[in-house]
N, C-alpha and C positions, 0 to 999 in steps of 0.2 A: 303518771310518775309522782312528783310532788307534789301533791292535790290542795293540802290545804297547811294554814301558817303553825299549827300544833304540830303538825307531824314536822314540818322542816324544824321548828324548835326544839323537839325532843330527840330528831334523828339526827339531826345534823350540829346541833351545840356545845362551844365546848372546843379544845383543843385535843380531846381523845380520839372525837368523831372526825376531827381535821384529818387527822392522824388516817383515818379506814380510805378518806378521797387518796391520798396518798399508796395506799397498799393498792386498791384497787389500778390506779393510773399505772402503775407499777407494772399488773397482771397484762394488761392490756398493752403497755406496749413492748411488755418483755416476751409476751405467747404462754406466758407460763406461771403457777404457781412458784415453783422451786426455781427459778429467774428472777423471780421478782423479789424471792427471799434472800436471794443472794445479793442483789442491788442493796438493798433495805438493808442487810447485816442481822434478819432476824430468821425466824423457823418458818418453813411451809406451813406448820400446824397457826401459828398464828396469823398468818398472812388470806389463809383458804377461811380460817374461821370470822375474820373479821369481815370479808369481803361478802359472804354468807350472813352475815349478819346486815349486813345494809341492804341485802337485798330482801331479807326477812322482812324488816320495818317498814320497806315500802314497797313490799308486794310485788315487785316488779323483780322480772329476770333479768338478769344484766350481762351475762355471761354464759356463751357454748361452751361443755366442759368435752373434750373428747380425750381418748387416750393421748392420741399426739399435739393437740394445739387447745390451747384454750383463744376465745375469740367473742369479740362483743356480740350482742345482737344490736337492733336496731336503734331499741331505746338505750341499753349500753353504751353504743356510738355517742349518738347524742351527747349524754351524761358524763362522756368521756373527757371530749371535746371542751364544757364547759369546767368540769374540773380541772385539766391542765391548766388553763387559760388562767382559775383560781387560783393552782399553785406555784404556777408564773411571778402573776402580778405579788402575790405574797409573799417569794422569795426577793424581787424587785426592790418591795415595799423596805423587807429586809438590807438590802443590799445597801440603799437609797439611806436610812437609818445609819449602816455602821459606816458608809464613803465619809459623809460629813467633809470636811476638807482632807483628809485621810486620798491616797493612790487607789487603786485599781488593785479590787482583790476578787477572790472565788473563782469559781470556773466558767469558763467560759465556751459556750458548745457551738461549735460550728460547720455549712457543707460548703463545699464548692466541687464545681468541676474538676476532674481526676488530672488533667493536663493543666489548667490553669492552677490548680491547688499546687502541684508539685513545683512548676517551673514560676509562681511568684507568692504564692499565699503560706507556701512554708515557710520559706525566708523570712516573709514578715513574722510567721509566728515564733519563728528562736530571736529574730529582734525584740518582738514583744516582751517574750519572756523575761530577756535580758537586762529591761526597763523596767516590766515588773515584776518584779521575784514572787509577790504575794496573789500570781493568778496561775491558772491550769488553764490548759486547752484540750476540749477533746475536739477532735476535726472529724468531720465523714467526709473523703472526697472520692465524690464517685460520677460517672458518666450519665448516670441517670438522677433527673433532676428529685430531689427526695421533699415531701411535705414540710414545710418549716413546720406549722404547725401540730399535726401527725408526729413527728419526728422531734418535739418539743426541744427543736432549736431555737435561738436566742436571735443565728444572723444566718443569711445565706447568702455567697456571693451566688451571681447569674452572670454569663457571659452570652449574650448574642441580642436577642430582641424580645423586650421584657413583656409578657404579653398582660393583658388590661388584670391585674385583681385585686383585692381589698386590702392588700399590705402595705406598710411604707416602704420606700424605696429611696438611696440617693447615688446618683450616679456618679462614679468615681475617676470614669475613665471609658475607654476609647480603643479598640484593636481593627489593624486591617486585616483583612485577609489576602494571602501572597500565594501566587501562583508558580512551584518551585520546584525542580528534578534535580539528579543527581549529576555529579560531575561528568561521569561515567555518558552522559545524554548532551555532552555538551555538543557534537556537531550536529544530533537531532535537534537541538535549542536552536543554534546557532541560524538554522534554514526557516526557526518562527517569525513570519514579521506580524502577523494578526492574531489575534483571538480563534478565528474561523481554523486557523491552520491547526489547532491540537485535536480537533475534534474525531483523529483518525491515529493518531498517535495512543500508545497504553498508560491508562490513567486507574490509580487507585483512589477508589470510592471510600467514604465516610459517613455510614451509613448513621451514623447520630446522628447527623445533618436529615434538615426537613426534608428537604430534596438537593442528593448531593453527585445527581449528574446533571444540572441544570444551571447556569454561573453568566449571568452578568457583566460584562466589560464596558468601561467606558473609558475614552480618549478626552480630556478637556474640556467635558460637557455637552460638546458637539458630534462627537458618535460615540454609538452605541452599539456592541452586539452582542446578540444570545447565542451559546453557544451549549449545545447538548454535546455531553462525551459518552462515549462508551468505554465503560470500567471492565477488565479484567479478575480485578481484586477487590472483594468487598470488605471491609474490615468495622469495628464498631467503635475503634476506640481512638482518640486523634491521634496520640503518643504512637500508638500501631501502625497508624497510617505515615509519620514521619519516617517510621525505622522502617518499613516497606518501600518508601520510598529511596530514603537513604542507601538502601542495597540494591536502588537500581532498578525496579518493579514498573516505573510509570511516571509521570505527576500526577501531583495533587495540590490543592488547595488548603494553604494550614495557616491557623493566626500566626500572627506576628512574633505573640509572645514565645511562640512555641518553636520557631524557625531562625529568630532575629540573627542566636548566636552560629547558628549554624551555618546561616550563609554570610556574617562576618569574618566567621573561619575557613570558609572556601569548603563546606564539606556538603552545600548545598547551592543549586544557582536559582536565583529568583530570574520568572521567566517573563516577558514583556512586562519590564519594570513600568515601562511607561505608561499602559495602561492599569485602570483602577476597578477593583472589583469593591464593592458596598464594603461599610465600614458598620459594627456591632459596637455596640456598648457593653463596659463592665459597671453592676451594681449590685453596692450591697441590701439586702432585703430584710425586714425587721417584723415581726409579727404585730399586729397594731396593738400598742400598749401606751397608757399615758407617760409611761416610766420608763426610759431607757438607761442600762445599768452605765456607770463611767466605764468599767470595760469594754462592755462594747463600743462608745465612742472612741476609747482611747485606742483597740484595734482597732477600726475603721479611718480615723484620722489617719493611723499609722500606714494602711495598706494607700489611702492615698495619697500620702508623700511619694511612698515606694514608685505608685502608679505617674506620676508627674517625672518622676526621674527615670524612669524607664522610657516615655514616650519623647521624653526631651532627647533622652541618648539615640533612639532609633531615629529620632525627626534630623538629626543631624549628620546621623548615617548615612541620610537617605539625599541631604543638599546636595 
């Protein structure tokens, strides 16, 4: 690829050439020429000819052009990868520039889980807003966990168990998982005194979950039991798996956040309160950068107020 320091100097110097990392990053992760012209505000004819141009100078192919998708290839990837990371840190560097003692401004892009997003990470974002007039949010929340980096997000929250990777992370916070039917099941409920005894009863599955006919109980540390169910209904999405439960389908196993008000309202019963099933962590994830914008700290500080008031109110539901 970049072979030697002339050609990075000639190919790449300059604010114009800045300018082609940008169109390019653009192609790649929009699928498209005319995507990417429309993100940029400028013409396909300029966006294809620029991108064609970088690849002219260093000889190297960067991009599958098909009728329907356009698509890196290998060395593309690569190239990719590093460019974004450049125009990260360079909007940062920006950012970092105009904060000065100055609030929380620009946009601020973020994912989280589609259930967890709705029922607390939206709230915080009209809070946010409210606080800072001078920032945007665009959110993706969705049920599948999406590449921070790939998806040239800024923050991700992660709900469950963080697995080992090169990101930073700080942990915010804390959810149980509650095992709960619907009222409609109360004299089915009423006849549970163990863990052992659902394992025959109809339970809906959550198939996001790693393995989600397999569950955990413990009693005060000193027992324990496994208990396999057999699911009826499989479903992909937690919000799904509540309102299927809610109508009466089975139990299931749903976070806390996602249940709490539900069964304060009696429109759900939490089922052998007394046993405890594993407790996940929530945290927000950052792509490794030496510069973190004030926005993003000032959302994240924010969602962990949120998150501290939320588990004080449930810890006290639950005295």
């Amino acid at each position: 690829m970049l072979k030697t320091h002339n050609q990075v100097k000639n190919g790449l110097g300059g604010l114009s050439n800045l300018k082609r990392l940008t169109y390019f990053v653009a192609v790649v992760e929009t699928g498209s020429f005319t995507a990417a012209a429309e993100r940029l505000g400028i013409t396909k004819a300029v966006v294809s000819q620029q991108v064609a141009r970088l690849e002219s100078e260093f000889r190297t192919s960067l991009l599958v052009r098909t009728t329907r998708k356009v698509q890196p290839t290998e060395s593309g990837q690569a190239f990719y990868l590093r460019c974004a990371m450049i125009l990260r840190e360079a909007e940062e560097a920006f950012d970092e520039l105009a904060e000065g003692s100055t609030e929380p401004s620009g946009t601020l892009r973020l994912t989280a889980p589609f259930d967890y997003g709705v029922g607390v990470v939206v709230p915080v974002i009209a809070a946010f807003m409210q606080r800072y007039p001078a920032c945007k949010v665009d959110a993706i929340l969705s049920d599948q966990t999406l590449n921070i980096m790939t998806g040239n997000f800024e923050l991700a929250i992660r709900v469950g168990w963080l697995p080992e990777t090169g990101l930073q992370a700080r942990k915010i916070g804390t959810f149980r998982q509650v095992l709960v039917a619907a009222p409609g099941m109360a004299a089915k409920v009423a006849q549970i005194t163990q863990p052992d005894d659902i394992a025959h009863l109809p339970f809906v599955a959550n198939t996001a979950l790693r393995d989600p006919l397999r569950w955990d109980f413990s009693l005060n540390t000193a027992e324990r039991q496994v208990v396999n169910v057999h699911a009826s209904i499989f479903l992909d999405a937690t919000l799904a798996v509540r309102q299927a439960v809610f109508h009466g389908a089975g139990l299931s196993v749903l976070p806390d956040y996602a249940v709490a008000a539900d069964i304060a309202a009696g429109r759900l019963i939490e089922v052998l309160p007394q046993w405890r099933l594993s407790t996940g962590g929530i945290h927000a994830v950052f792509p490794a950068a030496r510069f973190r914008p004030m926005k993003v700290r000032a959302f994240v500080d924010l969602l962990a107020e949120q998150e501290l008031l939320r588990q004080s109110f449930q810890h006290g539901q639950t005295l």
